[in-house]
C-alpha positions as CSV (number, residue, x, y, z in Angstrom):
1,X,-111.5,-44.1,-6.6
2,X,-109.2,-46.5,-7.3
3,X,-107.6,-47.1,-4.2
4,X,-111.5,-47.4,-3.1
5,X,-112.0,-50.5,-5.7
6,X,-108.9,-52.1,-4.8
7,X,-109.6,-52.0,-1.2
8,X,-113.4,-53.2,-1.7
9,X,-111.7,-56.5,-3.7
10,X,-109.2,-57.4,-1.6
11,X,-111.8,-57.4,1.8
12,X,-114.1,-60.1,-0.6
13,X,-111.4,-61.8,-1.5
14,X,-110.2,-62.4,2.1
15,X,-114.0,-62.7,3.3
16,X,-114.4,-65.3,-0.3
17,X,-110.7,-66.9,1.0
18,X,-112.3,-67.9,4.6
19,X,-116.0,-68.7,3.7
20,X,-115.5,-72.2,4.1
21,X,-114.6,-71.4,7.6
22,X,-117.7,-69.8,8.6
23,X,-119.6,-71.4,10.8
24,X,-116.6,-73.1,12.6
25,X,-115.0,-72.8,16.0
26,X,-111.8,-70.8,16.0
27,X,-109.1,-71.6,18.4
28,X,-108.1,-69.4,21.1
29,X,-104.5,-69.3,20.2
30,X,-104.4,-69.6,16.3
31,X,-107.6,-68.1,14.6
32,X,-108.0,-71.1,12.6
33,X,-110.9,-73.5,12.8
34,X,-111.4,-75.9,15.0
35,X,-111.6,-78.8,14.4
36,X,-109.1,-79.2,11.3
37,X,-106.5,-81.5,10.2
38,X,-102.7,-81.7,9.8
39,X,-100.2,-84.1,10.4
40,X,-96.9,-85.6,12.7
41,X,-94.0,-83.8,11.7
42,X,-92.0,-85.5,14.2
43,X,-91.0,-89.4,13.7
44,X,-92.2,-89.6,17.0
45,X,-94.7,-87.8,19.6
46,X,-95.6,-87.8,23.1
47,X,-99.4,-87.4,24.2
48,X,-100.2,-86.4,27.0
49,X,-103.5,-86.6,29.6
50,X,-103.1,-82.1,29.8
51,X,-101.2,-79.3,27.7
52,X,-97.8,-79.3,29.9
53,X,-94.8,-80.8,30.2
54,X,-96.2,-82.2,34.0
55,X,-99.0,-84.3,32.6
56,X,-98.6,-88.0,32.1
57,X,-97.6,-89.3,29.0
58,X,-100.2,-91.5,27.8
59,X,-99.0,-93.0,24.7
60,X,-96.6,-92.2,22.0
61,X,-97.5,-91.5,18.1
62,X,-94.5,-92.9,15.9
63,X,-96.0,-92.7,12.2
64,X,-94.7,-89.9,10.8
65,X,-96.9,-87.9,8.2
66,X,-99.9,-89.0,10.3
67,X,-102.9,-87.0,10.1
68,X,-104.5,-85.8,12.9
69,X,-107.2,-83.8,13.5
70,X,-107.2,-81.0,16.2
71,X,-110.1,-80.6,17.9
72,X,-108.6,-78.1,21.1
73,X,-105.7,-75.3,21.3
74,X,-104.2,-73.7,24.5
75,X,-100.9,-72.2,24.6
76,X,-98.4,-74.0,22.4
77,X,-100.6,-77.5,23.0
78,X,-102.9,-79.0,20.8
79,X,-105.6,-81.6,21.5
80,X,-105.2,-83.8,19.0
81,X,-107.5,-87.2,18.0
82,X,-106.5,-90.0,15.6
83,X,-108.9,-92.1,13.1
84,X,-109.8,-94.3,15.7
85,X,-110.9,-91.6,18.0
86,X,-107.6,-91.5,20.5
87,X,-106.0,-89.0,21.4
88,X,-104.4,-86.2,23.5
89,X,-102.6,-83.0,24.1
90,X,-99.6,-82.8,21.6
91,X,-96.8,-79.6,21.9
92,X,-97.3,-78.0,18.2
93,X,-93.3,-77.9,17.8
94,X,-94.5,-82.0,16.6
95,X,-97.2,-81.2,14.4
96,X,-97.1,-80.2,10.6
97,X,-99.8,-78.1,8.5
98,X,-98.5,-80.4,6.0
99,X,-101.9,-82.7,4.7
100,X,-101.9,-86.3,4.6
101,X,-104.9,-88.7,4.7
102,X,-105.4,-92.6,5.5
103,X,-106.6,-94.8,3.4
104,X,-109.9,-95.7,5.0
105,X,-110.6,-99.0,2.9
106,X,-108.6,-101.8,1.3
107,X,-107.3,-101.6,-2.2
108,X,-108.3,-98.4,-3.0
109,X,-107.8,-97.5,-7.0
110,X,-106.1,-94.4,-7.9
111,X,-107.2,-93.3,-11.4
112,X,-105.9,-91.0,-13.7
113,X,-108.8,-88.6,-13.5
114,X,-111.3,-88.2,-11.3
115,X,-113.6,-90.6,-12.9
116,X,-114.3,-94.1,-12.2
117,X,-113.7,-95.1,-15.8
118,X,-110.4,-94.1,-16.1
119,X,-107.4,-96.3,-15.8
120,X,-105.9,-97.5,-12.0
121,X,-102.4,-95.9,-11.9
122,X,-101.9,-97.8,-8.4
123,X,-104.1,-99.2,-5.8
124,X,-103.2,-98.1,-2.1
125,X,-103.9,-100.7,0.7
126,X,-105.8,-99.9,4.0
127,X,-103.9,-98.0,6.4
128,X,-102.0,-96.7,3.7
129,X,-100.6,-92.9,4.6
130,X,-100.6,-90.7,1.7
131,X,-99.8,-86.9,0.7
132,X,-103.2,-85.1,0.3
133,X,-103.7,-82.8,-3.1
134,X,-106.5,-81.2,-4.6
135,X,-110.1,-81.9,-3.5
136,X,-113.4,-81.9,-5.0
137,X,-116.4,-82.8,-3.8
138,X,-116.1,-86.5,-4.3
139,X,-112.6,-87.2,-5.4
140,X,-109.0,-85.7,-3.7
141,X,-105.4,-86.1,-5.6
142,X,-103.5,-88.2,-3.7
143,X,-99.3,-89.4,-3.8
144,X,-97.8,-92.3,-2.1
145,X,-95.0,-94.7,-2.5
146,X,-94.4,-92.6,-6.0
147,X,-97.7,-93.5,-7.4
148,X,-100.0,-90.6,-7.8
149,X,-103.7,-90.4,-8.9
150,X,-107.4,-89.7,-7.6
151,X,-109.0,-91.8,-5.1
152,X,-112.8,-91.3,-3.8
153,X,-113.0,-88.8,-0.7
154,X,-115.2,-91.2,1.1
155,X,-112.3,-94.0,1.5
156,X,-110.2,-91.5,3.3
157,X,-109.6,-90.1,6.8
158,X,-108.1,-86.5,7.2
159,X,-110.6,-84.6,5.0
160,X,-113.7,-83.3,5.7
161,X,-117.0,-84.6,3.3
162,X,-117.2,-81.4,2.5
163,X,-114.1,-79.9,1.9
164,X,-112.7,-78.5,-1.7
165,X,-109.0,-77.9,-1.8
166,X,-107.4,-76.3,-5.2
């Protein structure tokens, strides 16, 4: 009986753990949603036009910690797309599930709390890369440059509107 109960609540909690994925793509090679977000692990990162060695290089990322978005999988490749809509085919071994966002708008206030009454620890500039914390449905903790505080979700790129993150 008990065996049954424990059984029964650990299937809703890993149906509970994954209902924000419903809905979404899943990638062929992975499982997880597609698209979704991580980051450049590497200092630098070839992209290329296909997901092999043979393809051209098109360009190279070198920002470390920047977030990405994934939006294809095959094999140890991921397509990959930037804030400004660029992107490529990427060898995972470069990429981190590590999340970091970029300050989509200039002088963005971090506050103390998730409130816009309380007091402006720091204010990030645009283009800013920072480590991405908690998220609510209108605010996500954020850290850079060893400042840390809560700046709106809609100033930021490399978090879904929707997204909650504890």
């Amino acid at each position: 009986m008990i065996a049954k109960a424990l059984r029964a609540g650990l299937l809703a909690a890993l149906f509970l753990g994954h209902a924000a994925w419903a809905g979404q793509d899943r990638g062929p090679v992975t499982n997880l949603p597609l698209p979704r977000y991580v980051s450049m692990k590497a200092a630098e990162g070839n992209v290329r036009r296909g997901p092999s060695l043979t393809h051209r290089i098109d360009w190279v990322y070198k920002r470390r910690d920047m977030p990405l978005q994934i939006t294809a999988e095959h094999g140890h490749w991921r397509r990959v797309q930037d804030r400004d809509g660029a992107g490529g085919w990427v060898h995972y071994s470069l990429l981190s599930g590590v999340r970091t966002v970029i300050v989509d708008s200039d002088l963005l206030p971090l506050h103390t709390r998730p409130d816009p009454g309380a007091p402006v620890a720091a204010k990030l500039a645009l283009g800013v890369i920072a480590r991405l914390g908690d998220c609510g449905p209108e605010w996500c903790h954020l850290s850079a440059g060893g400042y840390k505080g809560w700046g709106q979700k809609t100033a930021l790129w490399g978090v879904r509107p929707d997204e909650i993150r504890e």
